[in-house]
C-alpha positions in Angstrom: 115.6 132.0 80.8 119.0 131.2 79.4 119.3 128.7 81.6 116.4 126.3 80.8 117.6 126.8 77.2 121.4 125.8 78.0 120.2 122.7 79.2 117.7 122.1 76.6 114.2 122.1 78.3 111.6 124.8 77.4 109.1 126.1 79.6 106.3 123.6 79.2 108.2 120.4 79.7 109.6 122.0 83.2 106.3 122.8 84.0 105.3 119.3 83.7 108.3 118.1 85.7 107.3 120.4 87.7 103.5 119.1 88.1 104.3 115.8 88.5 106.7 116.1 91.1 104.1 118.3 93.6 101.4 116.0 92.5 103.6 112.7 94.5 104.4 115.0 97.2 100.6 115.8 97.6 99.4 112.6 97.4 102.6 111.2 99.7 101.3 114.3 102.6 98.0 113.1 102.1 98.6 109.4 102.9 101.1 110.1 105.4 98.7 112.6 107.2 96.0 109.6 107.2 98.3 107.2 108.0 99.8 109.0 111.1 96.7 109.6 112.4 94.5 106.7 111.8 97.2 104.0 112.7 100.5 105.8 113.8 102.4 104.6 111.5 104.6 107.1 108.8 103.9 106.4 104.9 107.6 104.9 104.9 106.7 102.3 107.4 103.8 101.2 105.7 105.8 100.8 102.4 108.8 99.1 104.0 106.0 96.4 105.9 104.2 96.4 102.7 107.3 95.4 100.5 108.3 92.9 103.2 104.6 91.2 103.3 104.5 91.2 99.7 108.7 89.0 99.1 108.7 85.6 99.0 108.6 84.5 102.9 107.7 87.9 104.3 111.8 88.6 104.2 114.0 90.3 101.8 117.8 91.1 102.4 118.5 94.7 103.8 120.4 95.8 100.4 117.4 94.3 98.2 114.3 95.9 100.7 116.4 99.3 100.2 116.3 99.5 96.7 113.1 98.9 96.4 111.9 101.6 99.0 112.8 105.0 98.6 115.0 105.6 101.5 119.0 105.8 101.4 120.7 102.5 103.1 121.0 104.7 106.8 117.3 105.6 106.5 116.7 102.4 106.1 118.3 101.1 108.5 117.3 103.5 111.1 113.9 103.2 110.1 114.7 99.3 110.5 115.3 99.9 113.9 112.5 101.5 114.8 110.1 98.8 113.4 112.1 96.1 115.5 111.3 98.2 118.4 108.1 98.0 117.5 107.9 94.6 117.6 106.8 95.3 113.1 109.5 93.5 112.2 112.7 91.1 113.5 116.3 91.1 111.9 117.8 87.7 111.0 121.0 86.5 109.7 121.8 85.4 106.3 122.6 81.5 106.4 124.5 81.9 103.4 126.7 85.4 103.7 127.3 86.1 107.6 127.4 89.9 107.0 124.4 89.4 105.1 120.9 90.7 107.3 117.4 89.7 106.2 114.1 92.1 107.6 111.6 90.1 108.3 108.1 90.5 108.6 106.3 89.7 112.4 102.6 88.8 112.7 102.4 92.1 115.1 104.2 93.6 111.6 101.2 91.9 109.3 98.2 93.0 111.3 99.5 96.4 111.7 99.7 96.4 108.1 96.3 94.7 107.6 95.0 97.6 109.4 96.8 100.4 108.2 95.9 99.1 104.2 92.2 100.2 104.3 93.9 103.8 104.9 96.5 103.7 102.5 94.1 102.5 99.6 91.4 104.9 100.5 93.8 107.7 100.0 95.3 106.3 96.6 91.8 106.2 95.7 90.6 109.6 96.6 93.8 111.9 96.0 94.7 110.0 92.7 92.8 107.5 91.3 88.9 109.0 91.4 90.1 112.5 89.3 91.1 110.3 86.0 88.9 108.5 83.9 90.2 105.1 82.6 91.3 107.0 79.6 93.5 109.1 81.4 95.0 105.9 83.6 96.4 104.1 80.7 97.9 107.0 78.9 99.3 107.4 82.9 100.2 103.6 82.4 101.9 104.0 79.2 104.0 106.9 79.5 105.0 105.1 82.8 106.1 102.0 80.3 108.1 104.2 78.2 109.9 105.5 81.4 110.4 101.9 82.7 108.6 102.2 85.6 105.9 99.5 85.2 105.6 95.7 84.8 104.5 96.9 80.9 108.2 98.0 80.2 
């Protein structure tokens, strides 16, 4: 295809592009699936209360929780409103920038993540971790590094 070659990518390397990106989107169903049904809670909830329990003071600043969640800044901040509503999680207002917000992780927000964890780790373990031998996770670790995607890079 003219195309692939115009942009410099041959076959195989799109096929692994391709791999990799239907093997998150599996795993992410999978978890979700579990998620929803064992504790009603969607696979970006769980990430946004587990980013929160996991900042300094259960609390990071809207613009710092949405970068590190893979949401736009609306999503977010939808998704934000549902977990207030929720009683998950509380907004509170930067002391030091007054159109700064913080999120802010409840004790509701910490046992519904206590709960939900169990779930969300059984999955990681069945739909990705339990196929690959150690071998396989640290080539998976390193070519992460090269890509800058783990603590290794």
């Amino acid at each position: 295809m003219t195309v692939l070659r115009d942009e410099g990518l041959d076959v195989r390397e799109l096929e692994v592009w391709r791999a990799l990106q239907r093997a998150q989107v599996r795993v992410a169903r999978h978890l979700e699936a579990e998620l929803l049904v064992a504790h009603d809670l969607p696979l970006a909830s769980y990430d946004v209360l587990m980013q929160l329990a996991e900042a300094p003071e259960r609390r990071l600043r809207m613009n710092d929780l949405a970068d590190r969640v893979l949401l736009s800044r609306s999503g977010l901040t939808r998704l934000i409103d549902r977990l207030q509503r929720d009683g998950l999680v509380a907004r509170e207002a930067c002391p030091s920038d007054a159109r700064g917000l913080f999120a802010v992780l409840t004790p509701e927000g910490e046992v519904r993540l206590a709960d939900a964890t169990p779930t969300y780790l059984r999955g990681v373990r069945t739909q990705f971790l339990d196929p690959l031998s150690e071998e396989d996770l640290s080539r998976c670790r390193a070519m992460l590094a090269k890509l800058g995607l783990t603590e290794e890079s």
